[in-house]
C-alpha positions in Angstrom: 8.2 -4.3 -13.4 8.6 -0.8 -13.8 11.7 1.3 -15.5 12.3 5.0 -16.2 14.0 6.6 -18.8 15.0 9.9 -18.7 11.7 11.2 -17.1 11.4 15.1 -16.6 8.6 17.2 -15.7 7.7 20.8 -16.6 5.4 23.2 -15.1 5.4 26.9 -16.1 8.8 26.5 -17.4 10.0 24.8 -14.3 11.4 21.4 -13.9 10.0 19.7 -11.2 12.0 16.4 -12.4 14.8 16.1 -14.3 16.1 13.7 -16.6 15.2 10.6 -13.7 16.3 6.9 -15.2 15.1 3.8 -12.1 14.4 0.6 -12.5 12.2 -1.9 -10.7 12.4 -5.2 -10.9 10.0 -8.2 -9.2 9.7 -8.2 -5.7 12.1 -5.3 -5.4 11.5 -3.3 -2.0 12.7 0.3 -3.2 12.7 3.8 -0.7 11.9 6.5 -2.7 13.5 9.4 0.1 14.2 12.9 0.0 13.2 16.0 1.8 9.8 18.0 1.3 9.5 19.2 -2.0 12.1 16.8 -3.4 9.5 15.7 -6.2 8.8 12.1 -4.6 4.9 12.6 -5.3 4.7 14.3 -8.6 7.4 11.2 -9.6 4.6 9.0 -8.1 2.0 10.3 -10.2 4.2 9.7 -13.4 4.4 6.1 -12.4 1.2 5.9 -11.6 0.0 7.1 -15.3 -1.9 10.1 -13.5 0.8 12.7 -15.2 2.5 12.5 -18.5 6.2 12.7 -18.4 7.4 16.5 -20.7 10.5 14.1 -21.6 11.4 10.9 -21.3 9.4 7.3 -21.4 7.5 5.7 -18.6 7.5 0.9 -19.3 5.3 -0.8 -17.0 4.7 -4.1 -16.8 6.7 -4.9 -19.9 4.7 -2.0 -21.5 5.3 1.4 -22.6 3.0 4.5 -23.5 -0.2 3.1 -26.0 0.2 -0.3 -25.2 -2.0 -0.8 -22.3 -5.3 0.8 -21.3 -4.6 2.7 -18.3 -7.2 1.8 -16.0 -6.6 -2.0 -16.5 -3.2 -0.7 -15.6 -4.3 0.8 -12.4 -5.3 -2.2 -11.4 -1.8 -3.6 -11.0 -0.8 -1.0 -8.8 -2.1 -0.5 -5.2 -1.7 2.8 -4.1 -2.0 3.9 -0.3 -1.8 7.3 0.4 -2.4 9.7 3.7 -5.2 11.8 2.0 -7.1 8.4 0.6 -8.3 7.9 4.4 -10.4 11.3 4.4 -12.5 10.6 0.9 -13.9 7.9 2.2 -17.2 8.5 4.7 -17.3 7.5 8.3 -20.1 4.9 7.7 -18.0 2.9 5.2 -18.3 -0.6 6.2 -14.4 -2.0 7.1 -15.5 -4.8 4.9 -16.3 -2.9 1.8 -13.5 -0.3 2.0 -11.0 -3.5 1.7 -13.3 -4.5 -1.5 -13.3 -1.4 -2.7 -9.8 -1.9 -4.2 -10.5 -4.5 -6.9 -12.5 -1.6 -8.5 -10.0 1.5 -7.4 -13.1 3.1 -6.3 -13.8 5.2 -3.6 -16.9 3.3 -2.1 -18.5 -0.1 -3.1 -20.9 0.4 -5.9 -21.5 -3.1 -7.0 -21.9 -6.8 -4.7 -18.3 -8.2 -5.2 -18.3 -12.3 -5.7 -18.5 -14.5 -2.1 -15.0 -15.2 -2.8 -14.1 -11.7 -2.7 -15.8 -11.0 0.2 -14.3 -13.7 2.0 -10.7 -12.7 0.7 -11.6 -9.4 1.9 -12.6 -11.1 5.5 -8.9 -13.3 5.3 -7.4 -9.8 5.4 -9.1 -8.1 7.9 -8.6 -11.5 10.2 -4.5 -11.3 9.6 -4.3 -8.1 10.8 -6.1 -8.7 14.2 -9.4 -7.0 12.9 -11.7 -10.2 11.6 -14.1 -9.1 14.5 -15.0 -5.8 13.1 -16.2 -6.6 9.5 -19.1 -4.3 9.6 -17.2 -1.8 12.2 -17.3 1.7 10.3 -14.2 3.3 9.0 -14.9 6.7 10.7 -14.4 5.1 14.0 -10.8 3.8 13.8 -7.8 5.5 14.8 -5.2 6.8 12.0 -2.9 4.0 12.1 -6.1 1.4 12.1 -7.4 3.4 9.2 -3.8 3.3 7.2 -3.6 -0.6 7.6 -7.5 -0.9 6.5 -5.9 1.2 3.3 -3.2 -1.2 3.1 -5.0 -4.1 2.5 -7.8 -2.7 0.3 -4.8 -1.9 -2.1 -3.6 -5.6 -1.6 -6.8 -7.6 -2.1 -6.6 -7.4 -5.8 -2.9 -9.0 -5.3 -1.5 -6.0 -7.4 2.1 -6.5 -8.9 3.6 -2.8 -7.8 2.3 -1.6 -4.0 3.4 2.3 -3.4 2.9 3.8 -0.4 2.9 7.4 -0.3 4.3 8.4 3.0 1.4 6.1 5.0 3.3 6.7 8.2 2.7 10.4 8.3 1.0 12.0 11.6 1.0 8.5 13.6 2.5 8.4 16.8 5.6 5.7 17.5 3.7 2.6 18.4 1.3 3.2 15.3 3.9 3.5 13.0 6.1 0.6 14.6 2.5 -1.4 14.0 2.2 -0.1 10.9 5.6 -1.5 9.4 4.8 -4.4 11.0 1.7 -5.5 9.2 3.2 -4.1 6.0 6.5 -6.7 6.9 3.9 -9.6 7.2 1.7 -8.9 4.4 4.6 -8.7 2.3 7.6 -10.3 2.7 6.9 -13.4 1.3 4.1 -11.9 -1.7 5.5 -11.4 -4.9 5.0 -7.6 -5.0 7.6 -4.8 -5.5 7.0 -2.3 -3.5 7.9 1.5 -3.6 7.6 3.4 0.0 7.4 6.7 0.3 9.1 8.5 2.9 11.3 11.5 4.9 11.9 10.3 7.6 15.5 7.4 8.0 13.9 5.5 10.8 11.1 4.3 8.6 13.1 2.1 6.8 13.0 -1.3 7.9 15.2 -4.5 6.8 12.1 -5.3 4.3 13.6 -2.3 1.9 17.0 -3.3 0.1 17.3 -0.2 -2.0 16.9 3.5 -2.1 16.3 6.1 -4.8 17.2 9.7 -2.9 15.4 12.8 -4.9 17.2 16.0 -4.2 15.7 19.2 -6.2 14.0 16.6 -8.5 17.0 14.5 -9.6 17.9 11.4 -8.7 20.9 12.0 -6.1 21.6 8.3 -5.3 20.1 5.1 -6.2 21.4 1.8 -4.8 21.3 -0.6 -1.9 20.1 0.9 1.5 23.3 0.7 4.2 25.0 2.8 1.2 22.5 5.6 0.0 22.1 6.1 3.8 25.8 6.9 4.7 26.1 10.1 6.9 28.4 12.2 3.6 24.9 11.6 1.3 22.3 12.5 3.9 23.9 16.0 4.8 24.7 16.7 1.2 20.8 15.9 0.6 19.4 17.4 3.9 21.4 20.6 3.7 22.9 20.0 7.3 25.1 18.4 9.5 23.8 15.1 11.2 25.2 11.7 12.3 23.6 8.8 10.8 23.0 5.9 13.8 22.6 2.3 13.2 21.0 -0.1 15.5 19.1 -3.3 15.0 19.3 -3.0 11.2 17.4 0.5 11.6 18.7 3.9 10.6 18.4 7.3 12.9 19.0 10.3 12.2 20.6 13.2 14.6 21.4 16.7 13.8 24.9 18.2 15.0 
């Protein structure tokens, strides 16, 4: 699905990534973790095709650099993202935000085919939303707005689903909601996913492996229960903590 080799990143002489190798096969539910300014976004844009690699090579899909017409490539990849919720306007239909991902646009600028529109209706329904179709997007609360997101970047049924940090800002119920439509949507689809986050207690029993960035390296990349063992997380998080386990779900606590 996706594999890195040897990916680094200059800018004005300073690496921002260095030398990064991953692979991601199908259906693979990766972490990408590591503290503010670890590199996780800039290593998102690289995947995404939006930055070139300085070194290294970038295959997706099968394909490497020249081999693919990038925004055919975009398409494969649904992308949600915290600051996607504030370019779109307030009046934006629910209905047509959703549609608005089998273009990657921001808005609906063409009449998508009934059968879109009713896939885009499916979604709205399995999410507990099928009543407010023509409800506008400036109305709904973060964690309604992030889900709304979720599925626009679903309805084209794209191959790799990364989720920048979607999570961000909400409050515990919202985010609980959150990982819980993303569970449902998912677990049984045939996407790979890469999510996006800081924070342990984000990462659910969906996710089987981690990729840790520390100073934009790859510090650890490997199944879950061991990337998130307490000796790795204080090496990464510059300070002591205790890593606590319960109901399959890791917390963090400083010492």
């Amino acid at each position: 699905m996706l594999e890195l080799r040897g990916v680094s990143l200059l800018r004005s002489g300073r690496a921002i990534l260095r030398d990064i190798s991953w692979r991601i096969g199908e259906r693979d539910k990766w972490v990408l973790f590591g503290k503010n300014g670890s590199g996780k976004t800039m290593l998102l844009e690289v995947i995404s095709g939006y930055i070139f690699p300085s070194r290294g090579e970038v295959i997706r899909f099968g394909m490497g650099h020249g081999e693919y017409d990038l925004r055919e490539l975009r398409r494969r990849i649904g992308y949600v993202s915290t600051p996607l919720k504030t370019m779109f306007s307030g009046w934006e239909e629910l209905i047509d935000v959703v549609l608005s991902g089998l273009y990657a646009s921001i808005g609906l600028y063409e009449p998508p085919p009934l059968s879109e529109r009713d896939r885009a209706a499916e979604l709205l329904l399995s999410i507990g939303m099928g009543d407010r179709l023509r409800d506008r997007f400036g109305v709904l609360s973060d964690g309604e707005k992030q889900k709304v997101l979720m599925l626009r970047a679903l309805i084209s049924d794209p191959e790799l689903l990364i989720l920048d940090e979607p999570a961000v800002g909400l409050d515990i119920p919202s985010r609980e909601d959150l990982l819980h439509t993303l569970e449902k949507l998912t677990v049984n689809g045939r996407h790979s996913i890469i999510y996006v986050t800081h924070h342990t207690e984000e990462i659910t029993p969906l996710f089987t492996h981690i990729m840790i960035l520390d100073g934009g390296s790859a510090f650890f990349a490997g199944p879950v229960r061991q990337g998130l063992k307490k000796e790795i997380l204080q090496r990464v998080m510059g300070r002591r903590l205790d890593v606590l386990e319960l109901n399959d779900r890791f917390y963090t606590v400083l010492q």
